[in-house]
C-alpha positions in Angstrom: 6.0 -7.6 -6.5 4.7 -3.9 -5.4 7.7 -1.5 -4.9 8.4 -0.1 -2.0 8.0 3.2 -2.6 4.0 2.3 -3.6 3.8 -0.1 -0.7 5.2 2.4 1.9 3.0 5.4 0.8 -0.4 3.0 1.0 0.6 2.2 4.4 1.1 5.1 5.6 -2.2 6.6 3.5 -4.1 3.6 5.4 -2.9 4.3 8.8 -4.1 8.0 8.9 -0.4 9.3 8.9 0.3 10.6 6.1 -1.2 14.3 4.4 -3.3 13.9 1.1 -2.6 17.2 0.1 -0.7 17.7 -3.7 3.1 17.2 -3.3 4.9 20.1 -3.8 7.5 20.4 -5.8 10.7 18.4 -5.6 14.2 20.7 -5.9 17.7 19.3 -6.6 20.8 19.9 -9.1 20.3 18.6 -12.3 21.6 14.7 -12.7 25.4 14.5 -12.0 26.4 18.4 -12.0 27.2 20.0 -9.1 28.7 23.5 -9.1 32.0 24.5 -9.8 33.2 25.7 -6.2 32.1 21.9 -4.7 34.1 20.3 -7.9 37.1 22.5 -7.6 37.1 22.7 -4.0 39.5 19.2 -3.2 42.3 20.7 -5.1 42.9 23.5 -2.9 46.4 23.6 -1.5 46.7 23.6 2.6 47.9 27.2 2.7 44.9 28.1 0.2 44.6 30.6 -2.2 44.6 34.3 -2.7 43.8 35.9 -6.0 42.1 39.5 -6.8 41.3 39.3 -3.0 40.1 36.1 -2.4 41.1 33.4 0.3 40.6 30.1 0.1 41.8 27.9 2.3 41.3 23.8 3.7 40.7 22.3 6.7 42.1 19.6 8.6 40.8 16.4 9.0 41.1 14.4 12.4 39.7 11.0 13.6 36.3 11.5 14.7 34.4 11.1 18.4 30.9 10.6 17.9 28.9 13.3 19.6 25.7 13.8 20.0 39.1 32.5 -0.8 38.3 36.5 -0.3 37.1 38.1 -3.4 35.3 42.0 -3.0 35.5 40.4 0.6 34.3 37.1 0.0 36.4 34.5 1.9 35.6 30.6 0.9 36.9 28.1 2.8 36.7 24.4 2.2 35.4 21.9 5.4 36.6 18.2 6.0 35.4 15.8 8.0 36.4 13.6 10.2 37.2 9.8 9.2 33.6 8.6 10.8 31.8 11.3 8.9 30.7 13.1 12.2 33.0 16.1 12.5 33.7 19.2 10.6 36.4 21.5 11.3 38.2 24.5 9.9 41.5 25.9 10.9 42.2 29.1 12.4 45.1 30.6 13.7 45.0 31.9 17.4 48.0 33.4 18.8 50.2 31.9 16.0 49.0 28.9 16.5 47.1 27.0 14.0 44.5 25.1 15.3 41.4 23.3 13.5 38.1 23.6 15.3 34.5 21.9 15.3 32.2 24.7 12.8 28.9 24.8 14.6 26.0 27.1 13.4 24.1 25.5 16.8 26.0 27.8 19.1 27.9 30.9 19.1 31.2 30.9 21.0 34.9 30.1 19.7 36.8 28.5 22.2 39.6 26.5 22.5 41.0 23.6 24.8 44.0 24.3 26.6 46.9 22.1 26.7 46.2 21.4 30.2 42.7 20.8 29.7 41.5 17.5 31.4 38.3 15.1 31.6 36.5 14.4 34.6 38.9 12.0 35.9 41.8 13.5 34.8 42.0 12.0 31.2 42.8 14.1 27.8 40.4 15.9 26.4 41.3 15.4 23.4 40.5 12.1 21.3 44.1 11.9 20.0 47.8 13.1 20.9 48.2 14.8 18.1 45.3 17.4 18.1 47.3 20.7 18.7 46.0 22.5 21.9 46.1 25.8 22.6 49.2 27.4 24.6 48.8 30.8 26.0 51.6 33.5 24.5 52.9 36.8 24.8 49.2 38.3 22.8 46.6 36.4 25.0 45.2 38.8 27.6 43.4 36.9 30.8 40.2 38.7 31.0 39.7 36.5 34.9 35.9 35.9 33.3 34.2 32.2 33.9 33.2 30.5 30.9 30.6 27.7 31.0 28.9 26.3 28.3 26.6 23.6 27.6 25.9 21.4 24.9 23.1 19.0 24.0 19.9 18.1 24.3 18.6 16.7 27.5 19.0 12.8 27.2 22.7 13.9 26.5 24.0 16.9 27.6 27.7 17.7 27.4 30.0 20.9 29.4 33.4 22.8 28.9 34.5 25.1 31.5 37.4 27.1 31.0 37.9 31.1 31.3 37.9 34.0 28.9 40.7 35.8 27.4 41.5 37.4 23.9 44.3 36.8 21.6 44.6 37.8 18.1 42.4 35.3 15.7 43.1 35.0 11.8 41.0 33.6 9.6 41.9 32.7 5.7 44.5 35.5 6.1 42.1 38.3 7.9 43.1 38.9 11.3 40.7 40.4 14.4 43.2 41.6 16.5 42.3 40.7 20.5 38.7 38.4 20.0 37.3 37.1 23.1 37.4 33.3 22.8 37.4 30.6 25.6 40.3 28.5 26.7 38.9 25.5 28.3 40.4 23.7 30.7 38.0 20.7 31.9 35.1 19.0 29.7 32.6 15.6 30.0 33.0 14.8 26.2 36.4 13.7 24.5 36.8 16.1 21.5 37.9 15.2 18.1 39.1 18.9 17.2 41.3 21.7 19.2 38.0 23.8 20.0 34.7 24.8 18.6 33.9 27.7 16.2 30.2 28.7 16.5 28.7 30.7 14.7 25.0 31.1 15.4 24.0 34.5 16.0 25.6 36.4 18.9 22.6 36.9 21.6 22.9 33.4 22.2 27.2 34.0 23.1 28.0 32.8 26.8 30.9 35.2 26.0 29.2 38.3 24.9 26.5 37.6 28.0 29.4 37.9 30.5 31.0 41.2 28.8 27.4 42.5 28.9 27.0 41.1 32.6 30.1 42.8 33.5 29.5 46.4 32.3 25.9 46.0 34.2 27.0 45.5 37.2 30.0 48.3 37.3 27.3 50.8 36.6 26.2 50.9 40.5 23.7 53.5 41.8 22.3 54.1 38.3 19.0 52.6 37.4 19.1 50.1 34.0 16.3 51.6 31.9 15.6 50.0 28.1 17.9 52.8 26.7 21.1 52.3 28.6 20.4 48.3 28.6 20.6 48.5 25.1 23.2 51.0 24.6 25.4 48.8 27.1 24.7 45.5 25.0 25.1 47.2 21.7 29.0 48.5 23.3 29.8 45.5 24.9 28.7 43.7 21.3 31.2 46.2 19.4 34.5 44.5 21.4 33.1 40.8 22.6 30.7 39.4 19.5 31.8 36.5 18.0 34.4 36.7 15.2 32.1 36.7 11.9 29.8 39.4 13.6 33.5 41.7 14.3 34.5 40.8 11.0 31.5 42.1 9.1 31.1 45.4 11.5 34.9 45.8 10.3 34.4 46.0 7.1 36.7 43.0 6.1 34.1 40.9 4.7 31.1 41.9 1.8 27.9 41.0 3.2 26.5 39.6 7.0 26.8 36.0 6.0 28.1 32.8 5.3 27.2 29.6 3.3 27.7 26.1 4.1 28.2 22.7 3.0 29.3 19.5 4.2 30.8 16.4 2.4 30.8 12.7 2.7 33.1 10.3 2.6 32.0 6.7 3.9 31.0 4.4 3.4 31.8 5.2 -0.4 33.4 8.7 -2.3 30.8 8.1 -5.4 29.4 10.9 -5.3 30.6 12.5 -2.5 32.1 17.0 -2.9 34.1 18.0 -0.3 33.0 20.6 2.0 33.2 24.3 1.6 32.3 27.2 4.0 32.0 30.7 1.9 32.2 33.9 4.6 30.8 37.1 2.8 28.5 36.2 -0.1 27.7 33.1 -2.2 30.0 30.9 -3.5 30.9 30.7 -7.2 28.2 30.2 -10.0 25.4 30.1 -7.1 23.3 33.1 -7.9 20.6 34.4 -5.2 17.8 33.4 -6.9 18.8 29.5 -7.4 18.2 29.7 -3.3 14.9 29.1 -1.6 15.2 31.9 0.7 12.8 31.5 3.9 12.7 34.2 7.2 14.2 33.3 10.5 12.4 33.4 13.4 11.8 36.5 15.4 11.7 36.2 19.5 10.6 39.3 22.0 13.8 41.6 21.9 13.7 41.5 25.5 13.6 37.3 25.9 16.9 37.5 23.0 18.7 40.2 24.8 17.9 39.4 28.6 17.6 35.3 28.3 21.8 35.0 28.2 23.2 37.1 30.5 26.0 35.4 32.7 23.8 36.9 35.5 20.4 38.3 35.9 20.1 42.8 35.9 20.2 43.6 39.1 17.4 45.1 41.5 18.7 48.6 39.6 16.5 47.8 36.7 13.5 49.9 35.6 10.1 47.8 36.5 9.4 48.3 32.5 13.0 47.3 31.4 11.5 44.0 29.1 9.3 46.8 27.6 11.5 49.6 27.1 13.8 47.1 25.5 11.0 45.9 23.0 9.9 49.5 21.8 13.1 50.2 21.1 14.4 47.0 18.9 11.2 44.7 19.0 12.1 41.8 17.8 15.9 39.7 17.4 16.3 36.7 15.7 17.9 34.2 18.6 19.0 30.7 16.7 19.2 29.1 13.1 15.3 28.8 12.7 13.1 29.3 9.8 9.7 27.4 9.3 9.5 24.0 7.6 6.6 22.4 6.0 7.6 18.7 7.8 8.9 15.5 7.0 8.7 13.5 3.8 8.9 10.0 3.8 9.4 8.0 0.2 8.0 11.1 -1.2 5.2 11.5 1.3 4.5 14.2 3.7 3.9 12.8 7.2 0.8 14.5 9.0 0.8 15.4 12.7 4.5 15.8 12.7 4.6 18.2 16.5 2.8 17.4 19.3 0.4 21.1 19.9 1.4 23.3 22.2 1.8 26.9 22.8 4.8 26.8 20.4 3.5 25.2 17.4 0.6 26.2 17.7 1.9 29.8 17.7 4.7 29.5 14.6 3.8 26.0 13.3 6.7 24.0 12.7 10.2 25.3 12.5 13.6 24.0 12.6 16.9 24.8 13.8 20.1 24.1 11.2 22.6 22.9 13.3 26.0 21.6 11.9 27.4 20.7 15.6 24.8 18.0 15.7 25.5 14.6 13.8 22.0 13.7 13.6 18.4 14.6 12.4 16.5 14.7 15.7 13.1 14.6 14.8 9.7 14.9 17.0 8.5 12.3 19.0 5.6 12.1 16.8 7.7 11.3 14.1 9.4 8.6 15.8 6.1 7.0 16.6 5.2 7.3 13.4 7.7 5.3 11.8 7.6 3.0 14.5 4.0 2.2 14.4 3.7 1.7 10.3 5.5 -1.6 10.8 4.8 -4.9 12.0 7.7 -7.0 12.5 11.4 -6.3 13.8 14.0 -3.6 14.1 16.4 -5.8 11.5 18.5 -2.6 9.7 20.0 -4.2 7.0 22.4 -0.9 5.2 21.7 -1.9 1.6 18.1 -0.9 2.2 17.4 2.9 1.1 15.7 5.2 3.7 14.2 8.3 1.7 13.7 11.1 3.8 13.1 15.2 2.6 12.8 17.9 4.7 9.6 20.4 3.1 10.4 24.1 3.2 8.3 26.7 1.7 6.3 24.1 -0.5 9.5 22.4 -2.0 11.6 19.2 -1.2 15.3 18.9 0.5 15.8 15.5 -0.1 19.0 14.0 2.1 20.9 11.2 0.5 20.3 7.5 1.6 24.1 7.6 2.6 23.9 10.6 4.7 21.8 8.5 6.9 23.1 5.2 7.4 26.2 5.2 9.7 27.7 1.5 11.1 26.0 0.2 13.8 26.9 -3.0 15.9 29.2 -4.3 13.7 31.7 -3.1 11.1 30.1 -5.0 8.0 27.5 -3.8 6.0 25.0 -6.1 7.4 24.1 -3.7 10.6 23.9 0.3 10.2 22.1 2.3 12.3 20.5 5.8 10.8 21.8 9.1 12.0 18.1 9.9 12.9 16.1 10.7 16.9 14.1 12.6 19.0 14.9 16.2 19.9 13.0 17.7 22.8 9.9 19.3 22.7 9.8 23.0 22.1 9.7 25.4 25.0 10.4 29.0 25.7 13.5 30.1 23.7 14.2 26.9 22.4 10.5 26.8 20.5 12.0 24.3 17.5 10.2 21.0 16.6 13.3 19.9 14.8 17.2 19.9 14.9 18.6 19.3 11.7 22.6 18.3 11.9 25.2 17.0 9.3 23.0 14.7 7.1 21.0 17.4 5.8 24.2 19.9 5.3 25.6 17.1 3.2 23.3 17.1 0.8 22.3 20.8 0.7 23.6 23.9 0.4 22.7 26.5 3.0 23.1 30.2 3.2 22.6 32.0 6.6 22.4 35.8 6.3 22.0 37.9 9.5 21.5 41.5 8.2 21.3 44.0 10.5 21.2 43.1 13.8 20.0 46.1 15.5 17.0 46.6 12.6 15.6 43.5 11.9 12.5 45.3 10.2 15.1 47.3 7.6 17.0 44.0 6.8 16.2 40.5 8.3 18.0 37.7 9.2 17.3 34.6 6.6 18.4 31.2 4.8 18.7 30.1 1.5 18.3 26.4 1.0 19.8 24.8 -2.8 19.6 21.2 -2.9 23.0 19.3 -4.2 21.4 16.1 -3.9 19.0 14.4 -7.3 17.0 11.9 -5.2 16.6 9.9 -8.4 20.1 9.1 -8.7 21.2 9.3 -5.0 18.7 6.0 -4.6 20.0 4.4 -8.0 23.8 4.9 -6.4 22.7 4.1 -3.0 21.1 0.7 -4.6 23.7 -0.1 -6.7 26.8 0.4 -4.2 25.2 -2.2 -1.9 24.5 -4.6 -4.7 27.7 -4.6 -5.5 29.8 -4.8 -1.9 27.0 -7.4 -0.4 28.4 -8.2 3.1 31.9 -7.4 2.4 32.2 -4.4 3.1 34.0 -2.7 6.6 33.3 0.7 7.4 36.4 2.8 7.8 36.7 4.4 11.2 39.2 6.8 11.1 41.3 8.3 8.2 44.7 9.5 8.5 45.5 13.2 8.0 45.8 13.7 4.2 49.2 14.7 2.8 49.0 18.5 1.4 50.9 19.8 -1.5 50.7 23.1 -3.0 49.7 23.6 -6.4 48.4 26.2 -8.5 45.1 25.6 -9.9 42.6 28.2 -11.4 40.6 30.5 -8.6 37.0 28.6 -8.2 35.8 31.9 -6.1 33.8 34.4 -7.4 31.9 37.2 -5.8 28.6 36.1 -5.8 25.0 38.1 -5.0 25.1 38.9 -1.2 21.4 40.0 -0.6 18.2 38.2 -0.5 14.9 39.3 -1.4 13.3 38.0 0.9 10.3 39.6 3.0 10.5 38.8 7.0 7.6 37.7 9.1 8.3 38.6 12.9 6.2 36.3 15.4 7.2 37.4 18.4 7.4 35.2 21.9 5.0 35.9 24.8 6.5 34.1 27.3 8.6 35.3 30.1 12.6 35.6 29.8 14.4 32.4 30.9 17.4 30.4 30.4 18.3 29.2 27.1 20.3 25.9 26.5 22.5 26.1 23.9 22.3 23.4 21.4 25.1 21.5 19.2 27.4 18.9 19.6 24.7 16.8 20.7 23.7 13.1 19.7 21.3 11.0 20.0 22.3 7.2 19.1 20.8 5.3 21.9 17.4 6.6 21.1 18.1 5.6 17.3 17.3 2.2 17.0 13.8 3.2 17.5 13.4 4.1 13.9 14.5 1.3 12.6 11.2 -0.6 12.2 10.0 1.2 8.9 12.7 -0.5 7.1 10.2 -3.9 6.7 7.8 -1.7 4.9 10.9 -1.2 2.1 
């Protein structure tokens, strides 16, 4: 009988949709080692760990909704999920309060729901009574400022609304004393966490908009010229940028960045790591140059900077303000995006992955790493795609392996068959539904062809270094990609699990908050290398400055099932 991997690839070969260009090359760990920090990381006590000035600490796990250490001033911290394998959280501490909230590198706000907080018809909006909500004390300061944020992409769209304060924030033991956050007191979308802790870069902050908004609009009878916009915005950044961003300018951590990965823990722990978030530098035993380091994009200055404001400059500003702003800082990176090559399937690189437009055309394809997004939304093209290579049904039997890889900079990211597969109309292994849709196509600000959530974080590491964000040119923003994943044996597991379970097998849907004891265990936190050598391309935005939507938390389930039709071709 042909395989399916050889059946697959001639069907798609056939059908004019996939390249015939030389593969490039495939990169994952070596067969059954991963790295020391993802092995070590489950023994971590809940307090964590300091030793030679490094914190490491856990997070907390709660039952899930689905949504659309310190060494030379390295902190690591160590991310669980959610029992449905849909939410990761870490814990800070605001006020004295220790709270545990959603990490998203979609958006880049921290806010947190108040214990008043209600739904749209008055219900909780929290998933579960015992998700600690924040209580105002004696250190919170009411800054009287609206906060409203959006969430999403437009088939599901999701809001908060609260106000802004400050209160003091600790993280793994370093506090930033009176941080602007949100407390929230109404939202559409039940959350599985106390709050959410973004940390994308800071032009896109509803919060620093609104401090910059603010000192705009006091400075009345004085006209707003590039210089003072910029001087404003960079003063208003010094007291109101999200917490990583204060953090770094402070001193208190080594390098502008942060690593990430996530874990998995259903339908089966074999080989599943748990997750680990290192603020500072690389995590121990990763070295620089085991990453696949690629730019992120540059926008117009003036579409970053002006795009996010709580309101637009007034009719104070200089006729040439977009331009005075760009000859002073010309470009700013704006979200999570670096180029990508496209979308493997069974080893095979689908062609005409992005409908053209002025955006792809432009930049070509590009992605935006989002960990507040359970899914892999995908273009429409790609949907059609999968859809169209079949003949028959949408029958999505979980024992059958989907082999997906995202390309980047001529090598392979492939995402493990479990990653993918979630439960789906039934709580048996004979009906799953992939973790996989359409994102919406690229327009100004939001210029991505692809929004890639959890499943790929679970199966790579990813390292997301700002530099400086006032000179780009001097020290760009970029990510590092390291696969943890060996396709070879993620499909033999995969393959094997299901074999073995057949039908009998119910998904769990929630896992009770693990017991925590503390224990001393040897330090897996070393400093690592903090810069990449990488060189930055800037490809600027022509378009005019408009509203930008933020993006996380967003999922796309109904639109799923689409997929499914590729799996008769396996």
């Amino acid at each position: 009988m042909i395989s399916a991997l050889v059946y697959s690839t001639l069907a798609l070969t056939q059908a004019g949709l996939a390249l015939a260009a030389p593969e490039p090359m495939p990169t994952s760990m070596a067969r059954g080692v991963l790295p020391r920090f993802l092995r070590e990381a489950h023994m971590l006590p809940e307090r964590g760990i300091m030793e030679d000035g490094v914190i490491t600490m856990p997070v907390r796990r709660t039952k899930g909704q689905g949504r659309k250490a310190k060494r030379q001033n390295i902190v690591q911290v160590p991310i669980a999920d959610d029992g449905g394998d849909e939410d990761y959280g870490i814990a800070l501490n605001i006020g004295g309060q220790t709270l545990t909230f959603l990490l998203d590198t979609g958006s880049s706000d921290l806010w947190a729901a108040s214990k008043s907080c209600a739904g749209p018809s008055g219900e909780s909006c929290v998933t579960d009574k015992s998700i600690p909500l924040y209580s105002p004390t004696s250190t919170f300061q009411n800054l009287s400022q609206p906060l409203i944020l959006n969430y999403g992409t437009s088939d599901d769209e999701t809001y908060n609304d609260g106000t802004i304060g400050t209160d003091n924030v600790t993280l793994a033991g370093m506090t930033q004393s009176q941080q602007p956050f949100g407390v929230i007191t109404t939202g559409n979308d039940p959350l599985s966490f106390s709050g959410l802790f973004g940390v994308g870069f800071p032009f896109i902050s509803n919060i620093l908009g609104e401090a910059v908004s603010t000192a705009l609009n006091a400075s009345t009878g004085t006209q707003i010229t590039g210089e003072s916009f910029v001087s404003t915005y960079m003063q208003a950044m010094a007291s109101s940028a999200p917490l990583l961003n204060r953090l770094a300018d402070a001193g208190k951590i080594k390098s502008p960045m942060y690593t990430l990965t996530l874990q998995r823990e259903v339908p089966t722990s074999v080989g599943s790591n748990a997750g680990v978030l290192t603020i500072g530098g690389l995590p121990s035993g990763i070295s620089n140059d085991s990453l696949t380091w690629v730019p992120v994009r540059q926008y117009d200055s003036s579409l970053v900077l002006l795009s996010n404001l709580a309101t637009p400059v007034n009719k104070q500003a200089s006729p040439t303000l977009a331009k005075d702003i760009e000859s002073i800082i010309p470009t700013l990176p704006m979200v999570w995006e670096t180029a990508i090559d496209g979308l493997y399937l069974e080893g095979t690189l689908l062609k005409n992955s992005s409908v053209n437009t002025t955006f792809t055309n432009q930049y070509g394809l590009s992605a935006l790493f989002d960990s507040g997004t359970t899914d892999l939304l995908l273009t429409a093209n790609d949907i059609q795609t999968l859809q169209g290579v079949s003949q028959s049904g949408a029958s999505t039997p979980c024992a059958v392996p989907l082999n997906l890889a995202i390309g980047i900079a001529g090598k392979r990211f492939p995402i493990n068959p479990f990653d993918i597969w979630g439960p789906g109309g039934g709580s048996t292994s004979a009906n799953c539904t992939p973790s996989l849709g359409p994102n919406d196509p690229p327009t100004v600000g939001q210029a991505f062809s692809y929004l890639l959530g959890d499943p790929f974080f679970k199966s790579n590491l990813v390292a997301f270094y700002w530099g400086n964000l006032t000179d780009q040119a001097s020290d760009p923003a970029r990510i590092g990609f390291l696969s943890t994943t060996n396709a070879q044996e993620a499909d033999s597991t995969f393959s094997s699990f299901w074999k073995s379970v057949g039908t009998t097998l119910s998904f769990q849907t929630a896992n009770a908050v693990p017991t925590y004891t503390t224990i001393n265990v040897a330090n897996p936190v070393s400093a690592g290398t903090a810069a990449a050598s990488a060189a930055s391309s800037s490809v600027s935005s022509k378009s005019g400055a408009t509203s930008v939507m933020m993006t996380g938390l967003g999922t796309t389930f109904s639109a799923t099932m689409a997929i499914c039709a590729i799996l008769s071709l396996l």
